[in-house]
N, CA, C and O atoms as a Maestro MAE file, in Angstrom:
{
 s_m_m2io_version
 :::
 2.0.0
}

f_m_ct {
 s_m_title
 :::
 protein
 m_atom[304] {
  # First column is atom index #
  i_m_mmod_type
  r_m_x_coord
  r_m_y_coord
  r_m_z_coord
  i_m_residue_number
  s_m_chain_name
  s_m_pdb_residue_name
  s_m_pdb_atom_name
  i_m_atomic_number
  :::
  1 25 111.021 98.761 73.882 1 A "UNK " " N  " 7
  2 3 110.360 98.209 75.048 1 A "UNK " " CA " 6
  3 2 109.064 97.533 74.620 1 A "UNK " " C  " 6
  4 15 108.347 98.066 73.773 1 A "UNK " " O  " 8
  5 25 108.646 95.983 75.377 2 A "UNK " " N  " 7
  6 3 107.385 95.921 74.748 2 A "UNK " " CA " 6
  7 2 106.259 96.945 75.858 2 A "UNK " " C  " 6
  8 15 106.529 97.721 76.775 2 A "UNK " " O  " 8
  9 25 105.123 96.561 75.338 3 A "UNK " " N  " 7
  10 3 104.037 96.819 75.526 3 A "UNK " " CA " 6
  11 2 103.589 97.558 77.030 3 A "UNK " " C  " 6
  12 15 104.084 96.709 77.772 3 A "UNK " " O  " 8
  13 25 103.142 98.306 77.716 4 A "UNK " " N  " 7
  14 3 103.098 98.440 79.129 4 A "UNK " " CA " 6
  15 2 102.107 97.326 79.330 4 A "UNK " " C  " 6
  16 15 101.737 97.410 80.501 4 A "UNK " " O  " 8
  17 25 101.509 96.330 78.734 5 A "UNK " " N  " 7
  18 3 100.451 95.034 78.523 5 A "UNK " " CA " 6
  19 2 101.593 94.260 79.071 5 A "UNK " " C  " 6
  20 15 100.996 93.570 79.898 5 A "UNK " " O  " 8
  21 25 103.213 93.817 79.182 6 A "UNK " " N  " 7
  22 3 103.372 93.048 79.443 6 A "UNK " " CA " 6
  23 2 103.989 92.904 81.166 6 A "UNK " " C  " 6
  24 15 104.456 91.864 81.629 6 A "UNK " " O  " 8
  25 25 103.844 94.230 81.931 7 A "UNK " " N  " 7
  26 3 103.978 94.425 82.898 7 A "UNK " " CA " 6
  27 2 102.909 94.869 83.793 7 A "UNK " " C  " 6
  28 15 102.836 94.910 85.021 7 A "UNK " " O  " 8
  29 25 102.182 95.159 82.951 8 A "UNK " " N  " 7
  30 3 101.437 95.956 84.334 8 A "UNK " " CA " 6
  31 2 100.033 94.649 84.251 8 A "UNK " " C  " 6
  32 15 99.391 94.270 83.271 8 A "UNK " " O  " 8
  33 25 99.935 94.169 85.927 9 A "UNK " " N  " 7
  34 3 98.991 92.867 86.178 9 A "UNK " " CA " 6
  35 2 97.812 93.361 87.127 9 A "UNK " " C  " 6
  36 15 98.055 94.209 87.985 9 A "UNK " " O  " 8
  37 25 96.533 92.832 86.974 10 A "UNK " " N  " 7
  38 3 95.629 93.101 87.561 10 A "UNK " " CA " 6
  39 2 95.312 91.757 87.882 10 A "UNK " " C  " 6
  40 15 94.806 91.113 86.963 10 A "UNK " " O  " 8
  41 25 95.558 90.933 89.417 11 A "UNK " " N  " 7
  42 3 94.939 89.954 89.966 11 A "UNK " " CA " 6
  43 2 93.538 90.175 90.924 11 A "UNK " " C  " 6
  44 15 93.460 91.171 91.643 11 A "UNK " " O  " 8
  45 25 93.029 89.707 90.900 12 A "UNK " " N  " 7
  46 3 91.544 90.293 91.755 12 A "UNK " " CA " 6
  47 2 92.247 89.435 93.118 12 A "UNK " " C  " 6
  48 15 91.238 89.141 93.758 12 A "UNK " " O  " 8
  49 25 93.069 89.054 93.652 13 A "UNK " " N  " 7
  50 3 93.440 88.616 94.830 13 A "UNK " " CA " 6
  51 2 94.673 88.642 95.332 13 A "UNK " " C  " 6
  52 15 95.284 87.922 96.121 13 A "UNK " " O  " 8
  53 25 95.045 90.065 94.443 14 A "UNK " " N  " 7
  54 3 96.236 90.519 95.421 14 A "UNK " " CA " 6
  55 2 95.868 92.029 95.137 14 A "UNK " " C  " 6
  56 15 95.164 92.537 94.264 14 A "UNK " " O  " 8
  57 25 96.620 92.590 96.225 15 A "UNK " " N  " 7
  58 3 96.304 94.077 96.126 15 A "UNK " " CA " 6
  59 2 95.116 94.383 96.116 15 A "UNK " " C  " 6
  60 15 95.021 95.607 96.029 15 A "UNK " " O  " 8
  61 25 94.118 93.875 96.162 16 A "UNK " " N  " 7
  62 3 92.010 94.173 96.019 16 A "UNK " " CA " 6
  63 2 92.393 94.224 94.340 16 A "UNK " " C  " 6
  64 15 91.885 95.237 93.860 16 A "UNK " " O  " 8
  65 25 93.150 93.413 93.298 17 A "UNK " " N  " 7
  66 3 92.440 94.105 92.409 17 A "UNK " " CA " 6
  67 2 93.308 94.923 91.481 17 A "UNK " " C  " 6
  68 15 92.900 94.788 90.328 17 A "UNK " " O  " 8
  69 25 94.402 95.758 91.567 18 A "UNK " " N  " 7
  70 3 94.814 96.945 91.443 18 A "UNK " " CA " 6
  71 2 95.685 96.493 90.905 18 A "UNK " " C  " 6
  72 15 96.167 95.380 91.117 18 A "UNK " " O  " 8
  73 25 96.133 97.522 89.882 19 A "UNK " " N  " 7
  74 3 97.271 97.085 88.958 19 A "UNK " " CA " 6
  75 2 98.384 97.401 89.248 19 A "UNK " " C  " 6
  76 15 98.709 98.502 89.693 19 A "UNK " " O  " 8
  77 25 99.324 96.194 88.966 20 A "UNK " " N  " 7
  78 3 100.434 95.971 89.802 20 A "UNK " " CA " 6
  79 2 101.545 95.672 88.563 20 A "UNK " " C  " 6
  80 15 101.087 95.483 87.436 20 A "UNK " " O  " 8
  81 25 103.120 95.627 88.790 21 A "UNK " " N  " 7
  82 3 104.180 95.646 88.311 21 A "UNK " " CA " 6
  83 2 104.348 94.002 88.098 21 A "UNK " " C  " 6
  84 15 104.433 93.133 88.965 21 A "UNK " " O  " 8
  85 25 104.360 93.923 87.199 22 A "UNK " " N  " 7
  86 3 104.643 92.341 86.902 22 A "UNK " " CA " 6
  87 2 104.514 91.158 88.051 22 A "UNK " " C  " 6
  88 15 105.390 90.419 88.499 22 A "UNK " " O  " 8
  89 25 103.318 91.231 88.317 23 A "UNK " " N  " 7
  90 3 102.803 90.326 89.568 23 A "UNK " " CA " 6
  91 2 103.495 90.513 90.467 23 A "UNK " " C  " 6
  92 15 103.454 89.504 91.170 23 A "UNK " " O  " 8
  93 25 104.485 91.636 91.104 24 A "UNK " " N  " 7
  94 3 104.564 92.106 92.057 24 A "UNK " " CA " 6
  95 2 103.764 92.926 93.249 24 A "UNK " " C  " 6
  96 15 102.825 93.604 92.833 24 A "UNK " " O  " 8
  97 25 103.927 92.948 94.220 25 A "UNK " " N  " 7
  98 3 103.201 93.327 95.082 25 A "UNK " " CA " 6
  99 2 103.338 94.962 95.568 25 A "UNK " " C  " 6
  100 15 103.158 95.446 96.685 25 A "UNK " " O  " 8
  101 25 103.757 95.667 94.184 26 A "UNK " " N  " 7
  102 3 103.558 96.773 93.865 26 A "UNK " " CA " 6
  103 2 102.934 97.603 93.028 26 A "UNK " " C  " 6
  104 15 103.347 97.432 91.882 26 A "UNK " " O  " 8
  105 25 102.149 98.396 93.107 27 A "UNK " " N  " 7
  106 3 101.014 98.860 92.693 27 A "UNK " " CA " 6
  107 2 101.467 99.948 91.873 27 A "UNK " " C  " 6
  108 15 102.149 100.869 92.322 27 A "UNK " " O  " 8
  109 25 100.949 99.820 90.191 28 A "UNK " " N  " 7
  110 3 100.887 101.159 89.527 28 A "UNK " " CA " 6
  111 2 100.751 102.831 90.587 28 A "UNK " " C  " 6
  112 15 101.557 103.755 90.703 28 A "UNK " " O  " 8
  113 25 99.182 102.587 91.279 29 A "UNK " " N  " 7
  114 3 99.359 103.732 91.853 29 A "UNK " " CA " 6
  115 2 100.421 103.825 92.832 29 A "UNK " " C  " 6
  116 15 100.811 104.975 93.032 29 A "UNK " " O  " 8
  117 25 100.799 103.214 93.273 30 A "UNK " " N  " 7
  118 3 102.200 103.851 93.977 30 A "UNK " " CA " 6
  119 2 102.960 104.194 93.481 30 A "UNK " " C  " 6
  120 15 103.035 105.419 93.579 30 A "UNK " " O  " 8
  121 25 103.851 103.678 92.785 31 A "UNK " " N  " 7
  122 3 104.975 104.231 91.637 31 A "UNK " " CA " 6
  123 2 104.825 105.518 91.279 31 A "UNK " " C  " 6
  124 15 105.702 106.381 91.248 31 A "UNK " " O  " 8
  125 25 103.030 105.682 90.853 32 A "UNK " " N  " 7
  126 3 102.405 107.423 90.379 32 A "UNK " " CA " 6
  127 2 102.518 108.396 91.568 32 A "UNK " " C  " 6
  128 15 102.664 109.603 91.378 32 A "UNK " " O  " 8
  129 25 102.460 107.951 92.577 33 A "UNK " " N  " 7
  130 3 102.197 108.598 93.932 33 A "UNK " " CA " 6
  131 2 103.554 109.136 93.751 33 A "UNK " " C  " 6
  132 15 103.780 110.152 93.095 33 A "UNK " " O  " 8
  133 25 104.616 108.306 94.453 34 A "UNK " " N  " 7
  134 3 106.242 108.946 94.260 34 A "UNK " " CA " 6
  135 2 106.224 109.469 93.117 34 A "UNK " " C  " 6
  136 15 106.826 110.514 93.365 34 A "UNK " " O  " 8
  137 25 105.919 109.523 91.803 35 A "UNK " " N  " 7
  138 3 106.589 110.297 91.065 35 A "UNK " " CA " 6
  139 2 105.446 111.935 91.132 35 A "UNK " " C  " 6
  140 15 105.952 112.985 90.737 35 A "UNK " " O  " 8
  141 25 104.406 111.935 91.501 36 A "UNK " " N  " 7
  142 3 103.748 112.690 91.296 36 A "UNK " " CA " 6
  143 2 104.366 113.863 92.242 36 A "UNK " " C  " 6
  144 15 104.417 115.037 91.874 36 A "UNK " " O  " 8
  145 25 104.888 113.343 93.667 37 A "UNK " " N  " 7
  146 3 105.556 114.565 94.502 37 A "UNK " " CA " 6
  147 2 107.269 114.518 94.310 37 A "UNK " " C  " 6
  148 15 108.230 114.537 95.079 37 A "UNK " " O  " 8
  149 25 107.095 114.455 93.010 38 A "UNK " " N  " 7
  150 3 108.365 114.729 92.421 38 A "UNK " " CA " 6
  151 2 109.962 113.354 92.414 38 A "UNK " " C  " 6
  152 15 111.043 113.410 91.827 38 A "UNK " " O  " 8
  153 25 109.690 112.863 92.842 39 A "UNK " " N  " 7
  154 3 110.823 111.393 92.748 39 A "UNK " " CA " 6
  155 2 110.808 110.777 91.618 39 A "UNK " " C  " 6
  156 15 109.908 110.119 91.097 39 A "UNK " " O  " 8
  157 25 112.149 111.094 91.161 40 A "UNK " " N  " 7
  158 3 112.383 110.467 90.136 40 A "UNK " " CA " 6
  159 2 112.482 108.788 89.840 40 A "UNK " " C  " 6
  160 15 112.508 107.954 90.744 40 A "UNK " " O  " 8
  161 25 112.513 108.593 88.948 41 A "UNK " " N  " 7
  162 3 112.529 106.982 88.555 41 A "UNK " " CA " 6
  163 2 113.686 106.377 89.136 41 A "UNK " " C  " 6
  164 15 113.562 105.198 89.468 41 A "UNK " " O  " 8
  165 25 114.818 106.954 89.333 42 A "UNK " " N  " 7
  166 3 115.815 106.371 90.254 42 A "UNK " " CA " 6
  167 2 115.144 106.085 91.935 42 A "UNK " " C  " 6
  168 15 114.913 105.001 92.470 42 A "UNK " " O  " 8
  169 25 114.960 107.398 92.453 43 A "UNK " " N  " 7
  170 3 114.942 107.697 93.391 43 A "UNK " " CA " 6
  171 2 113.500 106.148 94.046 43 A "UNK " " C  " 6
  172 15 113.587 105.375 95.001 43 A "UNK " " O  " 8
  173 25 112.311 106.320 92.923 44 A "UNK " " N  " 7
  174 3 111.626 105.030 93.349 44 A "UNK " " CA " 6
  175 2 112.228 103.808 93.074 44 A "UNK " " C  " 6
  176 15 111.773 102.986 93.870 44 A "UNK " " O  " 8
  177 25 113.217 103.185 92.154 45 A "UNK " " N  " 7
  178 3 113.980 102.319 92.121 45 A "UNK " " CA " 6
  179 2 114.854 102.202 93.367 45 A "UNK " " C  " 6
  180 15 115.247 101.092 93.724 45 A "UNK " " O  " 8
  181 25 115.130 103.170 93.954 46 A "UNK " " N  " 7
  182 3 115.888 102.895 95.132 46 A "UNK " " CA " 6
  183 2 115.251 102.215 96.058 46 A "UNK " " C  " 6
  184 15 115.786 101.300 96.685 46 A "UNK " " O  " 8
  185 25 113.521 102.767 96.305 47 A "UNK " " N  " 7
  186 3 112.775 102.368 97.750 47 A "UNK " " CA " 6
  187 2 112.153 100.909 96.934 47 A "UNK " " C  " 6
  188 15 111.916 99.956 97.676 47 A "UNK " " O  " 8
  189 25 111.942 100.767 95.713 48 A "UNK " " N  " 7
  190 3 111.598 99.766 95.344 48 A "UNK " " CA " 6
  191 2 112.450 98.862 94.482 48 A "UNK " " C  " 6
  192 15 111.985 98.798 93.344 48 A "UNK " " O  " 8
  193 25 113.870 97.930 94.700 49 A "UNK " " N  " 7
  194 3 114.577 97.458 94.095 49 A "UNK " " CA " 6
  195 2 114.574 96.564 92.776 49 A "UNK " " C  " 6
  196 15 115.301 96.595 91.783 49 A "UNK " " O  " 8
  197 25 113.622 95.852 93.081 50 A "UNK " " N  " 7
  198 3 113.040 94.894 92.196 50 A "UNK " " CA " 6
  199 2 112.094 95.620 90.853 50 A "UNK " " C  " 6
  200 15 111.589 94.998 89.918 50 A "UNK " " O  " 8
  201 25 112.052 96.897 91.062 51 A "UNK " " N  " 7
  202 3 111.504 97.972 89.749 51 A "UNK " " CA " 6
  203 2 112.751 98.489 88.469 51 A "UNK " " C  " 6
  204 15 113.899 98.686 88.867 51 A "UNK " " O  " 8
  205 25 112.587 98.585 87.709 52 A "UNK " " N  " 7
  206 3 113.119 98.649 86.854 52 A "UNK " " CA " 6
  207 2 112.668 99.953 86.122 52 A "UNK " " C  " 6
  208 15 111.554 100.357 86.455 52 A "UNK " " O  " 8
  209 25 113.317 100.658 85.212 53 A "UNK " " N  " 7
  210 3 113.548 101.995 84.822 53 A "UNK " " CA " 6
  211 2 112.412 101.589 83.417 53 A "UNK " " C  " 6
  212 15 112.205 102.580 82.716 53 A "UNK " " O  " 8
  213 25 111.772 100.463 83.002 54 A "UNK " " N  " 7
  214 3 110.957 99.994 82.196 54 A "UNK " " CA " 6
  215 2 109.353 99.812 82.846 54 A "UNK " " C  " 6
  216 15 108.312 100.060 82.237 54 A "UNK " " O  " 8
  217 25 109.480 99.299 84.282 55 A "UNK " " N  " 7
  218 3 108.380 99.457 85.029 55 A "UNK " " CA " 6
  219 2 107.757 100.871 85.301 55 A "UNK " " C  " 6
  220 15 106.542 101.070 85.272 55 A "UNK " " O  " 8
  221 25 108.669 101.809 85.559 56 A "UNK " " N  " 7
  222 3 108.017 103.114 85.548 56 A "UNK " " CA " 6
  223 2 107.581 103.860 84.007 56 A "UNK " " C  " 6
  224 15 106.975 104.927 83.916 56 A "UNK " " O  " 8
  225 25 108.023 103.066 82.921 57 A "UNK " " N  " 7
  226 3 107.300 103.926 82.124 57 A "UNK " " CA " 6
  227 2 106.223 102.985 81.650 57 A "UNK " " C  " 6
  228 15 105.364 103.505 80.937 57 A "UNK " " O  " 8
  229 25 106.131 101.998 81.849 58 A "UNK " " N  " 7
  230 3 105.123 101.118 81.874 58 A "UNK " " CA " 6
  231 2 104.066 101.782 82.734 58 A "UNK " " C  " 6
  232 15 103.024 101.998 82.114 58 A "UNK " " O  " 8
  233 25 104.068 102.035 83.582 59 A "UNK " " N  " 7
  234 3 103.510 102.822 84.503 59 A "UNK " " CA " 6
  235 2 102.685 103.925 84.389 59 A "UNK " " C  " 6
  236 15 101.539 104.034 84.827 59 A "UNK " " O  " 8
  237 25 103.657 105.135 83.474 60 A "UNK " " N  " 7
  238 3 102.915 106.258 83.269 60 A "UNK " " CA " 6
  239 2 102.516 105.793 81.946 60 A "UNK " " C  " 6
  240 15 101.604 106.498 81.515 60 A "UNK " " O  " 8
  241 25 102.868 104.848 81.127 61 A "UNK " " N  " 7
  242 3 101.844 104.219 79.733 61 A "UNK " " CA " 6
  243 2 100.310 103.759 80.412 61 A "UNK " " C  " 6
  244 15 99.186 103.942 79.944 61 A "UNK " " O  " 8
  245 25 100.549 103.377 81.149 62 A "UNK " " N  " 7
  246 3 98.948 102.583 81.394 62 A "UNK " " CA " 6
  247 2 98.444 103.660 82.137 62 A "UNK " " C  " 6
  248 15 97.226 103.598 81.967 62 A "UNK " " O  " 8
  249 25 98.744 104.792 83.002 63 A "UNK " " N  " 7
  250 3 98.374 105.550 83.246 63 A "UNK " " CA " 6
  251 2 97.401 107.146 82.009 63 A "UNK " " C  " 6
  252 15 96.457 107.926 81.887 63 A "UNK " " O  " 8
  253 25 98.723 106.585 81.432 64 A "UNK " " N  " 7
  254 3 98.071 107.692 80.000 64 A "UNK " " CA " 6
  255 2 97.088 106.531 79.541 64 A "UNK " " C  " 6
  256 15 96.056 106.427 80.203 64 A "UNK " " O  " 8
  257 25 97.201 106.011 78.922 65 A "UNK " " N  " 7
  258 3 95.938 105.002 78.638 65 A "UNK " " CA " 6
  259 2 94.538 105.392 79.154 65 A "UNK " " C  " 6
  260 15 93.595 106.009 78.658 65 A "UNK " " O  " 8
  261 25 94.777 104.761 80.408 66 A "UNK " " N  " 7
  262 3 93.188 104.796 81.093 66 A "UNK " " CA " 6
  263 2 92.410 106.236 81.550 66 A "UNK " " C  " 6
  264 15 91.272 106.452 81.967 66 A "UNK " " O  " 8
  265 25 93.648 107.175 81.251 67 A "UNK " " N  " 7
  266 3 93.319 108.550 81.717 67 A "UNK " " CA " 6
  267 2 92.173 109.126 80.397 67 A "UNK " " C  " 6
  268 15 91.282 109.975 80.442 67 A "UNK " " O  " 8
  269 25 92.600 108.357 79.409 68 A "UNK " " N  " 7
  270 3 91.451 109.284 78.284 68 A "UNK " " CA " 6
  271 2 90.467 108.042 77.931 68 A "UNK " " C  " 6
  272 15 90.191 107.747 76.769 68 A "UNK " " O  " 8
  273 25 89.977 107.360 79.042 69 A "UNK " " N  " 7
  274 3 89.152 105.905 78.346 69 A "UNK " " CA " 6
  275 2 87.854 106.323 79.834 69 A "UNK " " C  " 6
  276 15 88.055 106.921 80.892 69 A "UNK " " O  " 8
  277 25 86.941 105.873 79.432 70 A "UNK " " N  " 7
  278 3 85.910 105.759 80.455 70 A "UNK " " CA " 6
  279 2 86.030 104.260 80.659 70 A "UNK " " C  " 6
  280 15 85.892 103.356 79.835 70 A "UNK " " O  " 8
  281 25 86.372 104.202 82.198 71 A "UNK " " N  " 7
  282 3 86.534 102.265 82.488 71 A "UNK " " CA " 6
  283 2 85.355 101.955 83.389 71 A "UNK " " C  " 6
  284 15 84.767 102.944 83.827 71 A "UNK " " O  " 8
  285 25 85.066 101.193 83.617 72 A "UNK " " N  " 7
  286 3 84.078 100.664 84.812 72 A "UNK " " CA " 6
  287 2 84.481 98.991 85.253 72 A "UNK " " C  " 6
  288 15 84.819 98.093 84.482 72 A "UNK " " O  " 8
  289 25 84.331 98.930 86.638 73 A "UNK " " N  " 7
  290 3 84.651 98.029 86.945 73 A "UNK " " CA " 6
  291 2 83.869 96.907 87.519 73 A "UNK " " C  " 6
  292 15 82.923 97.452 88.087 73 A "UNK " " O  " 8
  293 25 83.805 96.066 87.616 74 A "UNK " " N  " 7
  294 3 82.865 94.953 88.101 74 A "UNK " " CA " 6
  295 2 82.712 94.531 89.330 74 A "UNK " " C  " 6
  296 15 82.410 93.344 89.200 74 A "UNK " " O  " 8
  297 25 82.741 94.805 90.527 75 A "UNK " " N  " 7
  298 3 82.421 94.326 92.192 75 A "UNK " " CA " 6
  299 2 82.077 92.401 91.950 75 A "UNK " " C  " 6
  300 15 81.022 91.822 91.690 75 A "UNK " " O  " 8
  301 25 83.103 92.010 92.115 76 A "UNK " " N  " 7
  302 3 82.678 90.359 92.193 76 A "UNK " " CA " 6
  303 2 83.316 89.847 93.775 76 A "UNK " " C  " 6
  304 15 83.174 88.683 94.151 76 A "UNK " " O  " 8
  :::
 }
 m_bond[303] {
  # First column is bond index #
  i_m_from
  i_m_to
  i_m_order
  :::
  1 1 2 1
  2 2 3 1
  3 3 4 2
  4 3 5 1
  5 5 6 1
  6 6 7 1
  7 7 8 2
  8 7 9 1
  9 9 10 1
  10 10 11 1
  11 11 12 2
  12 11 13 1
  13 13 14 1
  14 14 15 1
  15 15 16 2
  16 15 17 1
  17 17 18 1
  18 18 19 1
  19 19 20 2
  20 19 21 1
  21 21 22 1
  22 22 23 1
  23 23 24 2
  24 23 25 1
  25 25 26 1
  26 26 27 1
  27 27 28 2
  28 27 29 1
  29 29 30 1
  30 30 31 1
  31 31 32 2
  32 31 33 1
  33 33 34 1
  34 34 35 1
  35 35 36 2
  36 35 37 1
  37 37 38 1
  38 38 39 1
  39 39 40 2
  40 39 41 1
  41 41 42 1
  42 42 43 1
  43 43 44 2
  44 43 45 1
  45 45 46 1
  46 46 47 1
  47 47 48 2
  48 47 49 1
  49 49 50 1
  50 50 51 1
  51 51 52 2
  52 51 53 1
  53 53 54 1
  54 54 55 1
  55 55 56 2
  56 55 57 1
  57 57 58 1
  58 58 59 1
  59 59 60 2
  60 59 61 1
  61 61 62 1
  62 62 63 1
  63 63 64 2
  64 63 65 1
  65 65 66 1
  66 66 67 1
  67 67 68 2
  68 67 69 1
  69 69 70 1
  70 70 71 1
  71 71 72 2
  72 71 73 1
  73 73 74 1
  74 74 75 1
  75 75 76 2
  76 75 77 1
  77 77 78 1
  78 78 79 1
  79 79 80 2
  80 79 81 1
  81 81 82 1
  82 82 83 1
  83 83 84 2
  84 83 85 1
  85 85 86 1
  86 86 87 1
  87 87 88 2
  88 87 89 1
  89 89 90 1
  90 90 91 1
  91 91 92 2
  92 91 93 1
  93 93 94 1
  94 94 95 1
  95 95 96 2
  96 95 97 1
  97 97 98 1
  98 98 99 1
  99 99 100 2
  100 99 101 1
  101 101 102 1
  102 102 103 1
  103 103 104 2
  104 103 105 1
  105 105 106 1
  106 106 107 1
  107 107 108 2
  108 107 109 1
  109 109 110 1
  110 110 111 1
  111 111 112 2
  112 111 113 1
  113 113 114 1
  114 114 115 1
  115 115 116 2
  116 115 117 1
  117 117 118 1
  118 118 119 1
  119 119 120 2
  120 119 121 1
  121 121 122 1
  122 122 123 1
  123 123 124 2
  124 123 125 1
  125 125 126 1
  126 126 127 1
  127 127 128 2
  128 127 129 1
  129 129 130 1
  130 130 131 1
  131 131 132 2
  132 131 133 1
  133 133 134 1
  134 134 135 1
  135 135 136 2
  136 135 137 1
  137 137 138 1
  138 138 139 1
  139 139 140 2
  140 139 141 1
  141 141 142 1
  142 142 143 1
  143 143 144 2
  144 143 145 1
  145 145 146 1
  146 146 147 1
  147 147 148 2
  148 147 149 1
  149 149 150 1
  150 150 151 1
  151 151 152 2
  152 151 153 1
  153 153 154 1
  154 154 155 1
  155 155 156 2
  156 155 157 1
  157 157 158 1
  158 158 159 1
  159 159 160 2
  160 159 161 1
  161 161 162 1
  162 162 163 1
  163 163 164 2
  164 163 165 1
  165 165 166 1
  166 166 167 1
  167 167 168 2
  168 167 169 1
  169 169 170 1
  170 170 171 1
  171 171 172 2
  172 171 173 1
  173 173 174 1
  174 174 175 1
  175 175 176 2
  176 175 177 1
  177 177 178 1
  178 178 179 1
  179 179 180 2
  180 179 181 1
  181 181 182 1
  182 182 183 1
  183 183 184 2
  184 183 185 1
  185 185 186 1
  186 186 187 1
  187 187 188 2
  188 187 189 1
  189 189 190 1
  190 190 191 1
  191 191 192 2
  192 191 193 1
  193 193 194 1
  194 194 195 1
  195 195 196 2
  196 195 197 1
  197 197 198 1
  198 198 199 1
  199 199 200 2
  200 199 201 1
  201 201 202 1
  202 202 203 1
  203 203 204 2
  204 203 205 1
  205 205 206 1
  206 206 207 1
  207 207 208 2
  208 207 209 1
  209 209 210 1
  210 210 211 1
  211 211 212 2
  212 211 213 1
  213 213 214 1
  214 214 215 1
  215 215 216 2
  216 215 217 1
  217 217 218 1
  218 218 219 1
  219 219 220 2
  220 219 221 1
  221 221 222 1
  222 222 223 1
  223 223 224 2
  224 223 225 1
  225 225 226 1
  226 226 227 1
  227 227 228 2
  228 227 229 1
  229 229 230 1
  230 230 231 1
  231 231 232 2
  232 231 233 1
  233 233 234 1
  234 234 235 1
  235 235 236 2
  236 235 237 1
  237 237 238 1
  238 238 239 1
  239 239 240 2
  240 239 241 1
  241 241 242 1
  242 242 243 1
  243 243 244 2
  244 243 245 1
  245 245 246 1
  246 246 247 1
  247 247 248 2
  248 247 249 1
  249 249 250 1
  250 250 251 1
  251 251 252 2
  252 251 253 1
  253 253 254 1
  254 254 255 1
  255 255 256 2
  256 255 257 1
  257 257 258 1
  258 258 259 1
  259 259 260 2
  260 259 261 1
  261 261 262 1
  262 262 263 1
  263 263 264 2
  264 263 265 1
  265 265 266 1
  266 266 267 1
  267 267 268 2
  268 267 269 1
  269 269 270 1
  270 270 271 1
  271 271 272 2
  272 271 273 1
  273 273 274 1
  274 274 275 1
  275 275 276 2
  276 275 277 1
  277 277 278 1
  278 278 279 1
  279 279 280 2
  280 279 281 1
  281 281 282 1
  282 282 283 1
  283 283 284 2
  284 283 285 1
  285 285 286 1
  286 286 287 1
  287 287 288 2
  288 287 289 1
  289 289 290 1
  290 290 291 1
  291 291 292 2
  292 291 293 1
  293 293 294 1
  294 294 295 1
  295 295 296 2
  296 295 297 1
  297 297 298 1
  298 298 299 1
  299 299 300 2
  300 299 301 1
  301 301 302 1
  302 302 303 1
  303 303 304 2
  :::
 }
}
């Protein structure tokens, strides 16, 4: 698989901002949300069709990522 760099998008004018599934109008944290109360990667592929079984681990990659990084963000 490449990179979770080549899916996961941060536009400052969609979503406020928030990192999203290959310029889709679905948001990392959502994907985390369903899987966090237990839904599996199918089960969010179901409510979200256009996701792919590569988007969710893209997902918890950029999630592990930023979880051990101190980020700060810029208000523009």
């Amino acid at each position: 698989m490449k990179s979770y760099l080549d899916r996961i998008t941060i536009q400052p004018a969609q979503l406020d901002g928030k990192p999203c599934i290959r310029g889709l109008r679905i948001s990392v944290q959502t994907v985390l949300e369903f899987l966090s109360v237990g839904n599996t990667a199918e089960e969010v592929i179901e409510q979200y069709p256009l996701l792919t079984k590569e988007d969710i681990t893209a997902c918890l990659q950029y999630a592990a990522k930023i979880s051990g990084k101190e980020i700060s963000y810029q208000i523009v």
